[in-house]
Every structure is written in structure tokens, then in C-alpha cells.
PDB file of N, CA, C and O in Angstrom:
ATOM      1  N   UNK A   1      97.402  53.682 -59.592  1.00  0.00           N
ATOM      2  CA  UNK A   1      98.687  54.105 -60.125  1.00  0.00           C
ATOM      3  C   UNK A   1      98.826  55.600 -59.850  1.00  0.00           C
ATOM      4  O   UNK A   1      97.877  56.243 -60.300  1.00  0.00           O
ATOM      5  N   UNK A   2      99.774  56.331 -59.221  1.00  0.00           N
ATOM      6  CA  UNK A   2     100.147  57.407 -59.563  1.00  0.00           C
ATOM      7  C   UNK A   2     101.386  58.078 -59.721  1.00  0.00           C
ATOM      8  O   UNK A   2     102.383  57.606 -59.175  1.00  0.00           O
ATOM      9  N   UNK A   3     101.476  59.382 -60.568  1.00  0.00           N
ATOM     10  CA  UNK A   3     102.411  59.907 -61.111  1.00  0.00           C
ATOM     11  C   UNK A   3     102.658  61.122 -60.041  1.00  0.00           C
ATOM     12  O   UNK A   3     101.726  61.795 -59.599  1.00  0.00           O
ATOM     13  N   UNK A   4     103.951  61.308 -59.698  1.00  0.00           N
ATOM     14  CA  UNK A   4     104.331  61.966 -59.114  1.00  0.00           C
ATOM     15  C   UNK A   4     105.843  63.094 -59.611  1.00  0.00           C
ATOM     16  O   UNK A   4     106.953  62.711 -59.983  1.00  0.00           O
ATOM     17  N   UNK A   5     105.374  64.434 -59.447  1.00  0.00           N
ATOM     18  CA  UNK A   5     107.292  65.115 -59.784  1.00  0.00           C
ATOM     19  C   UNK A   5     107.688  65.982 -58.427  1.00  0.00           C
ATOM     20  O   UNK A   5     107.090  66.884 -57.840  1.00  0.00           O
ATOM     21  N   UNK A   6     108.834  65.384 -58.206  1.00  0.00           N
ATOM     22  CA  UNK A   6     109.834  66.066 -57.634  1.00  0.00           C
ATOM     23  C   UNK A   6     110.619  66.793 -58.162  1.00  0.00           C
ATOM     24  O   UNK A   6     110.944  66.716 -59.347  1.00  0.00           O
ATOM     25  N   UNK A   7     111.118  67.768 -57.187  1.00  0.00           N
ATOM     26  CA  UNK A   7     112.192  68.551 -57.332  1.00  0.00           C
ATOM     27  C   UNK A   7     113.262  68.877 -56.938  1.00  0.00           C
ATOM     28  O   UNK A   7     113.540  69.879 -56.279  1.00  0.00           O
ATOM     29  N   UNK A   8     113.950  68.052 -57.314  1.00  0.00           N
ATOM     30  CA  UNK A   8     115.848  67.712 -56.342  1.00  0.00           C
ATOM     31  C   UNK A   8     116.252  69.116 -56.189  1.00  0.00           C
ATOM     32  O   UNK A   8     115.660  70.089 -56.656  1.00  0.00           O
ATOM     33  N   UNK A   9     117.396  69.115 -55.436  1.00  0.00           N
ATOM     34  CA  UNK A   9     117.876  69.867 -54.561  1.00  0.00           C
ATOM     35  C   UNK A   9     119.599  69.496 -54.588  1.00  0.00           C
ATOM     36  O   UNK A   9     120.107  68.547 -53.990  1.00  0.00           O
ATOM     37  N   UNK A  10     120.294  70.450 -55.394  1.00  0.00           N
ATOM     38  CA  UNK A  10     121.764  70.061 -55.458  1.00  0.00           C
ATOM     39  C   UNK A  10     122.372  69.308 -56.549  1.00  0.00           C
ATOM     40  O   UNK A  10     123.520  68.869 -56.616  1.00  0.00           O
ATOM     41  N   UNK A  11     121.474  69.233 -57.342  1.00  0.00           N
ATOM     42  CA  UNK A  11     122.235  68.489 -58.644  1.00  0.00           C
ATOM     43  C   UNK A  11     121.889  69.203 -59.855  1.00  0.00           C
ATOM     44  O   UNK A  11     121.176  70.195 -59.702  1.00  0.00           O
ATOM     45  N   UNK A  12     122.221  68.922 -60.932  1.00  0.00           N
ATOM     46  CA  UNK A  12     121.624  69.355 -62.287  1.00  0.00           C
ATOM     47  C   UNK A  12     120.794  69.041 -62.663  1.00  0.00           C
ATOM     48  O   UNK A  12     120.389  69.827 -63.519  1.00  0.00           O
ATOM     49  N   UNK A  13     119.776  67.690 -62.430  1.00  0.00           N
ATOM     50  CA  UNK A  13     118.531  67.516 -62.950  1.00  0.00           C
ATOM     51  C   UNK A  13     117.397  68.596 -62.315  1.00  0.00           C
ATOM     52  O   UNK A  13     117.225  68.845 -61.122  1.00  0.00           O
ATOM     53  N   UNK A  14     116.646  69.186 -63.520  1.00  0.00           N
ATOM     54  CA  UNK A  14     115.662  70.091 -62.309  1.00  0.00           C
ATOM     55  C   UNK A  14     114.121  69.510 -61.879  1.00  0.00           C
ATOM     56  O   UNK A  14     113.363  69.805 -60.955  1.00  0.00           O
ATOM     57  N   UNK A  15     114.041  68.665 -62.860  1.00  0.00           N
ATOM     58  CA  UNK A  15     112.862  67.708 -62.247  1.00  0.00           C
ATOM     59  C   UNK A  15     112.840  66.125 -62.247  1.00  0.00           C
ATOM     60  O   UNK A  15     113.614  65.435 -62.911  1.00  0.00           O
ATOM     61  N   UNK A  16     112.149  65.792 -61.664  1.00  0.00           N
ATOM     62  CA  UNK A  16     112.010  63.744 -61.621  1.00  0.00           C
ATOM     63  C   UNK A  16     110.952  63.631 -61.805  1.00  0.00           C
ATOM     64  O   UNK A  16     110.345  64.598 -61.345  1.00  0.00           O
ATOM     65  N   UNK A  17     109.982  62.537 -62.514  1.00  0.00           N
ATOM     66  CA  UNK A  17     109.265  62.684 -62.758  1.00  0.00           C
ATOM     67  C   UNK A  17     108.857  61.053 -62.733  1.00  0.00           C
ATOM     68  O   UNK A  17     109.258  60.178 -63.500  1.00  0.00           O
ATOM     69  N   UNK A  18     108.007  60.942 -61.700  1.00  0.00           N
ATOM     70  CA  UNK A  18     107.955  59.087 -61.422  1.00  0.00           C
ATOM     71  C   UNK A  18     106.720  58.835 -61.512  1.00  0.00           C
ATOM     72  O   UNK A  18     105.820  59.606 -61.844  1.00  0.00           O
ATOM     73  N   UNK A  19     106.655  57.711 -61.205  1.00  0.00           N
ATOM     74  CA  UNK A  19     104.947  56.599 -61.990  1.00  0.00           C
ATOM     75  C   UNK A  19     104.823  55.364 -61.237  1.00  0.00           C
ATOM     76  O   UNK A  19     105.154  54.281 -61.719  1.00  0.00           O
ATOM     77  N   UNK A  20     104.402  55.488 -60.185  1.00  0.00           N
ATOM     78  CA  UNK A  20     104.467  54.130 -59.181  1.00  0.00           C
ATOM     79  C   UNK A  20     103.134  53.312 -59.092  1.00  0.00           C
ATOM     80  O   UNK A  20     102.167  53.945 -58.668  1.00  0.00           O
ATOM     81  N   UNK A  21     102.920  51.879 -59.458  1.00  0.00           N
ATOM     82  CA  UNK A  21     101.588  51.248 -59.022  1.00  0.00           C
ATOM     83  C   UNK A  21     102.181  50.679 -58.250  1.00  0.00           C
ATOM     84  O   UNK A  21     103.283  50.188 -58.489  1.00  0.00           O
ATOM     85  N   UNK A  22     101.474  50.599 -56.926  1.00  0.00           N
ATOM     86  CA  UNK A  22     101.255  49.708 -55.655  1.00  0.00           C
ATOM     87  C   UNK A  22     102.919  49.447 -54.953  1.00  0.00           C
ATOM     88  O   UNK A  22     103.467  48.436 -54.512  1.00  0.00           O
ATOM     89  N   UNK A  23     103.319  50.711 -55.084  1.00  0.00           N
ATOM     90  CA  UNK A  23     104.911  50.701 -55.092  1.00  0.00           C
ATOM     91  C   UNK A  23     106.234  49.974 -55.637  1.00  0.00           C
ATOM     92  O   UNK A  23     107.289  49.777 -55.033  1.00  0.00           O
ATOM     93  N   UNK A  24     105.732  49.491 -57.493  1.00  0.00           N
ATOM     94  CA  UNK A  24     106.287  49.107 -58.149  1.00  0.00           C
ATOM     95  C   UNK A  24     106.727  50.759 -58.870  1.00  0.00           C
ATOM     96  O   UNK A  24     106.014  51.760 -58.803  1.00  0.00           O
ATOM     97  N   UNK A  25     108.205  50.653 -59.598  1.00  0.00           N
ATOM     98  CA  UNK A  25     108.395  51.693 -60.219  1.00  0.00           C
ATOM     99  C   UNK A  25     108.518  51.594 -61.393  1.00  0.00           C
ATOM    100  O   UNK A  25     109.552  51.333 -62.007  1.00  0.00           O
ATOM    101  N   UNK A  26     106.839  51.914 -62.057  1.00  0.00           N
ATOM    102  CA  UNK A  26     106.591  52.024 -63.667  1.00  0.00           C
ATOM    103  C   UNK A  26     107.412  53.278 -64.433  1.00  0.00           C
ATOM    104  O   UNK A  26     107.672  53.218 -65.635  1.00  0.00           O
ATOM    105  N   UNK A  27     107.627  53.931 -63.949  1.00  0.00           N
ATOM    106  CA  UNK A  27     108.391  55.047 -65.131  1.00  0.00           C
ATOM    107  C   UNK A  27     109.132  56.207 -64.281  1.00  0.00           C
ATOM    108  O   UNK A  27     108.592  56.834 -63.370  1.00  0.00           O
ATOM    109  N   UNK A  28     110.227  56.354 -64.653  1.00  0.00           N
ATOM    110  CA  UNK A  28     111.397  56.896 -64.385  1.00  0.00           C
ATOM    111  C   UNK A  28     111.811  58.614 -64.922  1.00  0.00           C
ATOM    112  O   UNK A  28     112.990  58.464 -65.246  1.00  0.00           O
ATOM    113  N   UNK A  29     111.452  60.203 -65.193  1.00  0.00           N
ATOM    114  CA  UNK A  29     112.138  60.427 -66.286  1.00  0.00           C
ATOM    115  C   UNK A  29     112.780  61.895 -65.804  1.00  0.00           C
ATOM    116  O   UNK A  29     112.005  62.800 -65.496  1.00  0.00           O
ATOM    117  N   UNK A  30     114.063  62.072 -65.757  1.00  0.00           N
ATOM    118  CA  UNK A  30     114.396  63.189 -65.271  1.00  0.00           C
ATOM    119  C   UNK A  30     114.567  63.897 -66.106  1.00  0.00           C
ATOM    120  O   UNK A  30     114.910  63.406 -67.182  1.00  0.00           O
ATOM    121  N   UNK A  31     114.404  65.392 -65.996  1.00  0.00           N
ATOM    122  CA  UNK A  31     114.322  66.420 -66.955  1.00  0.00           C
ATOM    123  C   UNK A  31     115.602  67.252 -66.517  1.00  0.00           C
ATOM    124  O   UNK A  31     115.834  67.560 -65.348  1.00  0.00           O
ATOM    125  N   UNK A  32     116.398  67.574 -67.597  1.00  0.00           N
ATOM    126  CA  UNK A  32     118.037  68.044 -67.270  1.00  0.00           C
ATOM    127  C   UNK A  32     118.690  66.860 -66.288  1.00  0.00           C
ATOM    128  O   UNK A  32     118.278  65.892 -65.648  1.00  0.00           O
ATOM    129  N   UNK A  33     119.808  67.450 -66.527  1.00  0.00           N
ATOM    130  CA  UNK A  33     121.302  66.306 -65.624  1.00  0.00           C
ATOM    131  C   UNK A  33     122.274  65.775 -66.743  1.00  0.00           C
ATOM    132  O   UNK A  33     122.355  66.274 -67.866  1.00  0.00           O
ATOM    133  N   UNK A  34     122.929  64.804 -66.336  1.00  0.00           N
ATOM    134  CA  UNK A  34     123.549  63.983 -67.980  1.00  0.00           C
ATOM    135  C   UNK A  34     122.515  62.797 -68.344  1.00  0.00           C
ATOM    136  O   UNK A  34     122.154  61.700 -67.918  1.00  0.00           O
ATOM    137  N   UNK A  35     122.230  63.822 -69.537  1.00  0.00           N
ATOM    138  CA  UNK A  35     120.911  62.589 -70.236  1.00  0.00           C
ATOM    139  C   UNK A  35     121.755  60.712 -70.084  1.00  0.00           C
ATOM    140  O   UNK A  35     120.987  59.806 -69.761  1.00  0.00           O
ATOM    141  N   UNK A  36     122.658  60.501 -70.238  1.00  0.00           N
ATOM    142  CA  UNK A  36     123.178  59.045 -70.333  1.00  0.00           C
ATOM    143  C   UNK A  36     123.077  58.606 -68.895  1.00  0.00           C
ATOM    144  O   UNK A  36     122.845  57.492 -68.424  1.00  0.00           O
ATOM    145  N   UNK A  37     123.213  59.282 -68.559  1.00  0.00           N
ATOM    146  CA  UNK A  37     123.119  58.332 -66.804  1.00  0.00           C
ATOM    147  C   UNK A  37     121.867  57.846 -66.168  1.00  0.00           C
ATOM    148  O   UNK A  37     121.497  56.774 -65.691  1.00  0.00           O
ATOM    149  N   UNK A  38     121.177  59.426 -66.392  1.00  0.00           N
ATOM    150  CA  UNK A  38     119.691  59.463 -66.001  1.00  0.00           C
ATOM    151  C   UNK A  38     118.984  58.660 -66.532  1.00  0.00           C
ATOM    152  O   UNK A  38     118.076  58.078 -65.939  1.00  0.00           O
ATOM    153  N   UNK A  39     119.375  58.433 -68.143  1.00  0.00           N
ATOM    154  CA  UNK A  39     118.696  57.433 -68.630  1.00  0.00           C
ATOM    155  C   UNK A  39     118.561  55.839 -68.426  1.00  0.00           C
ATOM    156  O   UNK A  39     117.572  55.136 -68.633  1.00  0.00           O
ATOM    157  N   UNK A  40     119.578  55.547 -68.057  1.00  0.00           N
ATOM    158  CA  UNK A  40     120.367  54.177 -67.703  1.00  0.00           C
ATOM    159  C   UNK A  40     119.662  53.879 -66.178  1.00  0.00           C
ATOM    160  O   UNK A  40     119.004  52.886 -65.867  1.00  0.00           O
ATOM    161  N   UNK A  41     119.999  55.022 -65.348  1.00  0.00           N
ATOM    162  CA  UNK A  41     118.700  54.932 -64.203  1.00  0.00           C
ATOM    163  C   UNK A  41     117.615  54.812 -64.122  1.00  0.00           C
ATOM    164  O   UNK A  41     117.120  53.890 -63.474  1.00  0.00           O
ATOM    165  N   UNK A  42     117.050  55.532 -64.631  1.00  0.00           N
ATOM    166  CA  UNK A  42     115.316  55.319 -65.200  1.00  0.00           C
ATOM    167  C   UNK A  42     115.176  54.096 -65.624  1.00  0.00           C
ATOM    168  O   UNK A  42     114.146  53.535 -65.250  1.00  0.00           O
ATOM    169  N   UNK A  43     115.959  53.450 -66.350  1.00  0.00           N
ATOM    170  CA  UNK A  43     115.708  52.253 -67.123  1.00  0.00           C
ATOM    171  C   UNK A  43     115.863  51.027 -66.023  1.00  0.00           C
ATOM    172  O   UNK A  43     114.912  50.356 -65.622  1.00  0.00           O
ATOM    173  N   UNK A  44     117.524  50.824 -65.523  1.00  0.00           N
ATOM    174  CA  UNK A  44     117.611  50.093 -64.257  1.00  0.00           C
ATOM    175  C   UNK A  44     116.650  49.898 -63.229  1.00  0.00           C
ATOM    176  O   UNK A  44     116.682  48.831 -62.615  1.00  0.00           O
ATOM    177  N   UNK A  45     115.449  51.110 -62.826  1.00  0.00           N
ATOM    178  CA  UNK A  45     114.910  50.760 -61.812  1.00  0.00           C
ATOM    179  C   UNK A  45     113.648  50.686 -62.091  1.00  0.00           C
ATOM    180  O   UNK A  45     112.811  50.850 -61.203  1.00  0.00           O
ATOM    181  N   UNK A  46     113.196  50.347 -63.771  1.00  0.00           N
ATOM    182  CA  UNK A  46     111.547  50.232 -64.384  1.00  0.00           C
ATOM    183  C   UNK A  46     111.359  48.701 -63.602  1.00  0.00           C
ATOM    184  O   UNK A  46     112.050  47.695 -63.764  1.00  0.00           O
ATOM    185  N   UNK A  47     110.324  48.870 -62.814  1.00  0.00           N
ATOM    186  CA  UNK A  47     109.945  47.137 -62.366  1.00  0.00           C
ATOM    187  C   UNK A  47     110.334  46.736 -61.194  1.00  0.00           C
ATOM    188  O   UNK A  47     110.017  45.611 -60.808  1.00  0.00           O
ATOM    189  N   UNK A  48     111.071  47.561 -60.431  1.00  0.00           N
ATOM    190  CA  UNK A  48     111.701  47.080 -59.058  1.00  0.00           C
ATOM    191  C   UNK A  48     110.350  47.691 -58.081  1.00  0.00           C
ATOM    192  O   UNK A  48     109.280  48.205 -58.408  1.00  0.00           O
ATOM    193  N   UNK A  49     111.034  47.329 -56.593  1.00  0.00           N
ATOM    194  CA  UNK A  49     110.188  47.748 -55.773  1.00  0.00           C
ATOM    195  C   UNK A  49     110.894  49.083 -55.421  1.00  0.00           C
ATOM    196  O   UNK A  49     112.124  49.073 -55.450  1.00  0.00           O
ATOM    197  N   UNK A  50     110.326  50.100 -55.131  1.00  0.00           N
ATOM    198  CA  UNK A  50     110.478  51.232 -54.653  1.00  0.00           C
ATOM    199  C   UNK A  50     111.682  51.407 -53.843  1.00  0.00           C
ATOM    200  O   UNK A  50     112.696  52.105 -53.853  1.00  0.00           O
ATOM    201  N   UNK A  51     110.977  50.182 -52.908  1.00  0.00           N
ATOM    202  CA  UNK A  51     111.642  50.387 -51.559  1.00  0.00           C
ATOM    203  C   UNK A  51     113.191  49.716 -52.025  1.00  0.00           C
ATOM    204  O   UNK A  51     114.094  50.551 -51.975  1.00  0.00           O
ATOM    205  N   UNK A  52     113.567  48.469 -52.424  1.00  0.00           N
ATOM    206  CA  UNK A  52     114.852  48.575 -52.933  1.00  0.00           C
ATOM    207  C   UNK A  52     115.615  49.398 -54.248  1.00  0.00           C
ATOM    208  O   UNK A  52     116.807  49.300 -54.537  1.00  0.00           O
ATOM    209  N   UNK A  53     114.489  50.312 -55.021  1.00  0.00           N
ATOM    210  CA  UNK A  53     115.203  51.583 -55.171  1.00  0.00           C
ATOM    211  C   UNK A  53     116.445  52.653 -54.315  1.00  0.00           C
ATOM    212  O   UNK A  53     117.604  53.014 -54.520  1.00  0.00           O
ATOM    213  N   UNK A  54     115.388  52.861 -53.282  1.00  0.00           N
ATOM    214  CA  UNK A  54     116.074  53.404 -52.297  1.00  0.00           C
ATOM    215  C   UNK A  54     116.478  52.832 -51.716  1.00  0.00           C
ATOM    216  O   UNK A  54     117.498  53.419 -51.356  1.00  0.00           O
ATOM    217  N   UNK A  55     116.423  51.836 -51.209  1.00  0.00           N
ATOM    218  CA  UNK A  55     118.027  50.907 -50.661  1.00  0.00           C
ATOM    219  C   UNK A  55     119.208  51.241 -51.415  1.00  0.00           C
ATOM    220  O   UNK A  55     120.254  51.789 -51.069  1.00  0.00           O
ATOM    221  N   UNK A  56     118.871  50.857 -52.356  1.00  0.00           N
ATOM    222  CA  UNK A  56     120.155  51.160 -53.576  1.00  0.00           C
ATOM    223  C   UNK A  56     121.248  52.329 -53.603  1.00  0.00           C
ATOM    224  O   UNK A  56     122.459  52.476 -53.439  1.00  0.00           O
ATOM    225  N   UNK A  57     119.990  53.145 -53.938  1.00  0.00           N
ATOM    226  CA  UNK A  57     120.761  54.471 -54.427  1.00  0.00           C
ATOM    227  C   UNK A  57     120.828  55.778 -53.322  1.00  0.00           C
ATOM    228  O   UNK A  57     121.262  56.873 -53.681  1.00  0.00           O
ATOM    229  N   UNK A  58     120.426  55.564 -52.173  1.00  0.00           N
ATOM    230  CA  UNK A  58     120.185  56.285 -51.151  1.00  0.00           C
ATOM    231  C   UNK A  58     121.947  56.655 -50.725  1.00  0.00           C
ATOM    232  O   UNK A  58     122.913  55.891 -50.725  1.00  0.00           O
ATOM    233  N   UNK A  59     121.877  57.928 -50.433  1.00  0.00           N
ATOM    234  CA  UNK A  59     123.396  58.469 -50.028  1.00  0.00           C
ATOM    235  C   UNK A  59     124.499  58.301 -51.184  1.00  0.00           C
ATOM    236  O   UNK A  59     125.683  58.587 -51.009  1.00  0.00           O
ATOM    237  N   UNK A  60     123.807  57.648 -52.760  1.00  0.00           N
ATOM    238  CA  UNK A  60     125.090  58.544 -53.504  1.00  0.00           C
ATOM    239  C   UNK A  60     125.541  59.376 -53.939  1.00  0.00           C
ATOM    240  O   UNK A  60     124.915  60.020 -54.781  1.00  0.00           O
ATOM    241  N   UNK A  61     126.992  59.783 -53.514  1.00  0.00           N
ATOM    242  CA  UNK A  61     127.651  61.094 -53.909  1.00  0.00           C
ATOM    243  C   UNK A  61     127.756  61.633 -55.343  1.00  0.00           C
ATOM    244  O   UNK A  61     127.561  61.017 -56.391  1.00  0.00           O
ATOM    245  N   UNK A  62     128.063  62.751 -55.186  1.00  0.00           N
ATOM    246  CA  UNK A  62     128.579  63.266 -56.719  1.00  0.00           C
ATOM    247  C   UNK A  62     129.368  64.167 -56.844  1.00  0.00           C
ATOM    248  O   UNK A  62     128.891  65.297 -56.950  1.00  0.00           O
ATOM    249  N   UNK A  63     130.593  64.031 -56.870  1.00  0.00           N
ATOM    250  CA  UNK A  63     131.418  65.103 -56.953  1.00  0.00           C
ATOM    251  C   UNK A  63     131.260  66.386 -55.680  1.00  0.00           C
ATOM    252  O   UNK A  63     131.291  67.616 -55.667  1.00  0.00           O
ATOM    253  N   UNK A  64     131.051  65.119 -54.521  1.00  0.00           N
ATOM    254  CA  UNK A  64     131.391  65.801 -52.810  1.00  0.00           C
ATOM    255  C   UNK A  64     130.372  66.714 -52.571  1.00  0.00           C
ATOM    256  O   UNK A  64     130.478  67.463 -51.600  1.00  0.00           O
ATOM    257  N   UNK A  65     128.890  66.806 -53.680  1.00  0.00           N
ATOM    258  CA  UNK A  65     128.002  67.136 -53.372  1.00  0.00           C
ATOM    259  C   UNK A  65     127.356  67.060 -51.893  1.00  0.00           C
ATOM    260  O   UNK A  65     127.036  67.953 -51.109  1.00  0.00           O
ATOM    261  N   UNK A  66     127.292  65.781 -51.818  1.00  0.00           N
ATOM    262  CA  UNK A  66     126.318  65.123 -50.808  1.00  0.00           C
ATOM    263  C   UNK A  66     124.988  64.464 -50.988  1.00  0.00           C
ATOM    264  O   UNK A  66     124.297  63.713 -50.299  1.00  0.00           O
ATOM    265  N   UNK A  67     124.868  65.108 -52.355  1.00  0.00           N
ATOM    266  CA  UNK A  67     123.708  64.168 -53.074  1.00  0.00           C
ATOM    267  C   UNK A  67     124.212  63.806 -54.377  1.00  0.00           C
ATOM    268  O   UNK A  67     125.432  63.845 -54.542  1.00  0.00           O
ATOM    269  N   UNK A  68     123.252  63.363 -55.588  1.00  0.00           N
ATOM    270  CA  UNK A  68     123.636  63.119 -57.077  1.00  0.00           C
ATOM    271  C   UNK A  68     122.385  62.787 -57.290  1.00  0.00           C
ATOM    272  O   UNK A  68     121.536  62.563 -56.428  1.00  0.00           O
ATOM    273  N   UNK A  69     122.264  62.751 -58.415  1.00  0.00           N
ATOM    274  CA  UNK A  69     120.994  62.194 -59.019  1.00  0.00           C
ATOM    275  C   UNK A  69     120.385  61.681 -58.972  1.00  0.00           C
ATOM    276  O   UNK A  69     119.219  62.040 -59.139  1.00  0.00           O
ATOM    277  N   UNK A  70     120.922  59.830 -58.570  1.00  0.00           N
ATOM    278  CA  UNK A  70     120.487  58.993 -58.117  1.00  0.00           C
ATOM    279  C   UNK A  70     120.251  59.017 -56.450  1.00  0.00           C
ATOM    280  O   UNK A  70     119.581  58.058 -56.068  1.00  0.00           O
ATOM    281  N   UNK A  71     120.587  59.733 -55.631  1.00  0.00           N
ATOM    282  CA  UNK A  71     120.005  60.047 -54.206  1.00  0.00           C
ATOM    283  C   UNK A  71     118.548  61.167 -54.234  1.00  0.00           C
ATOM    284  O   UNK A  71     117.501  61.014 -53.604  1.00  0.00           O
ATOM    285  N   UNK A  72     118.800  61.940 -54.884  1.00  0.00           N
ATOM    286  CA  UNK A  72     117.780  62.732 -55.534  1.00  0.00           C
ATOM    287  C   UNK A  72     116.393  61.971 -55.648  1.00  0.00           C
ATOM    288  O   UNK A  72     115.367  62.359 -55.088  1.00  0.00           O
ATOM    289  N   UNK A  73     116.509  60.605 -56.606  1.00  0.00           N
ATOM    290  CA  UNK A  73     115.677  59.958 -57.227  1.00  0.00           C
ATOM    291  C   UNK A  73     114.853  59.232 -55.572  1.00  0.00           C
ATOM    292  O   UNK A  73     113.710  59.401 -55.148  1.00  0.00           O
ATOM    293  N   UNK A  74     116.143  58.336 -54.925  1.00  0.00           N
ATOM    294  CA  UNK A  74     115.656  58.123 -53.445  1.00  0.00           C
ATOM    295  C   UNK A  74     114.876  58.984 -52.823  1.00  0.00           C
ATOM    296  O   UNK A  74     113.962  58.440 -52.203  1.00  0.00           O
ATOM    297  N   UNK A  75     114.920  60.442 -52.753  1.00  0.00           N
ATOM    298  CA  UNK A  75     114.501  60.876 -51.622  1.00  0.00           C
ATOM    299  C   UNK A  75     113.018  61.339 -52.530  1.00  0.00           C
ATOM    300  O   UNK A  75     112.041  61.358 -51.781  1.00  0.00           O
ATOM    301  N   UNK A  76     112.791  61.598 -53.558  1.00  0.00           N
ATOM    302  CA  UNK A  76     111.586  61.301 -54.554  1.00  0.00           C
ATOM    303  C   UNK A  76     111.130  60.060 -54.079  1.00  0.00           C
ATOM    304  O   UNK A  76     110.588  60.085 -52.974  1.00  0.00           O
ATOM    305  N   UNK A  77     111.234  58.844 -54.729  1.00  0.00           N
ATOM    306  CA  UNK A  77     110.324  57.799 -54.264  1.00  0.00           C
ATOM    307  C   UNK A  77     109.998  58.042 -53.068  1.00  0.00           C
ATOM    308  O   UNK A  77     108.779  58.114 -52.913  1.00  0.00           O
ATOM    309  N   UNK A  78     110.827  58.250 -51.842  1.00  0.00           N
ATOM    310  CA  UNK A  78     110.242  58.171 -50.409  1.00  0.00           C
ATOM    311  C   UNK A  78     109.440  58.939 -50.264  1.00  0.00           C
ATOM    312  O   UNK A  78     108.600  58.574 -49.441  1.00  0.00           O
ATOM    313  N   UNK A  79     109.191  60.343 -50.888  1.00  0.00           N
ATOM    314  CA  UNK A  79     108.297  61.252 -50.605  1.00  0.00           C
ATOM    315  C   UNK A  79     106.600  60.634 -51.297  1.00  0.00           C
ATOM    316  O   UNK A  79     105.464  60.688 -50.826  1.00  0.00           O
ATOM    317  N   UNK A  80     107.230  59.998 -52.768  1.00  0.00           N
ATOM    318  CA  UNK A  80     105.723  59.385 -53.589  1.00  0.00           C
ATOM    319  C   UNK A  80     105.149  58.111 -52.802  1.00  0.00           C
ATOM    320  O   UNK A  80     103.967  57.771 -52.776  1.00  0.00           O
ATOM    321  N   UNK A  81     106.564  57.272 -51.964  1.00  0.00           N
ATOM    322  CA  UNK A  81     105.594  56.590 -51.380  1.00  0.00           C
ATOM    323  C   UNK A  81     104.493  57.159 -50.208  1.00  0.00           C
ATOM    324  O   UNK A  81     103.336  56.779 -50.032  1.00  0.00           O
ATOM    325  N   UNK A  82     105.014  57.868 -49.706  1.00  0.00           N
ATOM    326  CA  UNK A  82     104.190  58.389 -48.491  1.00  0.00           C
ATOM    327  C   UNK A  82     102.711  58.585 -48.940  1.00  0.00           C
ATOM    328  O   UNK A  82     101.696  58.039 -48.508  1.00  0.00           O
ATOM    329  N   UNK A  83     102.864  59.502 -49.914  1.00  0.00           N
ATOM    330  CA  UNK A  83     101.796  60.106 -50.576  1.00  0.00           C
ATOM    331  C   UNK A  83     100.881  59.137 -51.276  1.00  0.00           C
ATOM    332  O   UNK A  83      99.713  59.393 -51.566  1.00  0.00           O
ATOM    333  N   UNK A  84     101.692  57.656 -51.603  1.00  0.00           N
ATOM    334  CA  UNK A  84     100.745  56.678 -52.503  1.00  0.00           C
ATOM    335  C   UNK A  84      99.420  56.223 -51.699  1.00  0.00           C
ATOM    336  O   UNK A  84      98.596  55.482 -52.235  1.00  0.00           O
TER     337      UNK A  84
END
């Protein structure tokens, strides 16, 4: 199992903070952003596979950012998988 934090780039959350066994995603928890969303995310993707994490949420916008939170979270897992 390991725990991994990222650090997005372009949004309001300033950290992610993930928990992957065998590229299942055990725990979710971003620090700053809008606590209701982040939370609802974290929660939505406890138990999935990684990899359709980022299927998912890969390239969503936020207010013409170019990223959001949930792309943020994508480009996190991809980096923890590498590293798993």
C-alpha cells in the first residue's frame, strides 16, 4: 500500500493526498478547495481502479482554468501510479 501527496497546480486545493493498494484507490483527501466537492470526490472514487479514476476525471475544466480539482486529482494518481 502506499500513500502518496501531490501538489496541484491551478486550482485552490493546495494539496491531495492519496492511498493506493495495488492500484485500487483507498483514500482520497484534499487539503483547501470547496470542502463539498472535494469531499464528494474523495468519496466517489474510494474503491475504484485508479486507472478509471483518470479516465473519468481527466481534462475537467473549471471556470476556463484548464484544470479543476478533479483533473488535478488525475494527474496525481498518474504520477502515484508510476511511482507504485
Amino acid at each position: 500500500m502506499g500513500k502518496y501527496s501531490y501538489t496541484p497546480q491551478g486550482v485552490c486545493s493546495r494539496q491531495i493526498n492519496i492511498e493506493l493498494d495495488d492500484g485500487i484507490v483507498k483514500s482520497v483527501e484534499f487539503i483547501g478547495g470547496c470542502s463539498g466537492n472535494t469531499q464528494g470526490v474523495s468519496r466517489l472514487c474510494k474503491g475504484m481502479k485508479a486507472t478509471d479514476v483518470i479516465e473519468i476525471l481527466k481534462g475537467t475544466d473549471c471556470r476556463g482554468r484548464g484544470t479543476s480539482c478533479p483533473d488535478q486529482l488525475a494527474k496525481a494518481l498518474e504520477e502515484a501510479l508510476e511511482n507504485e
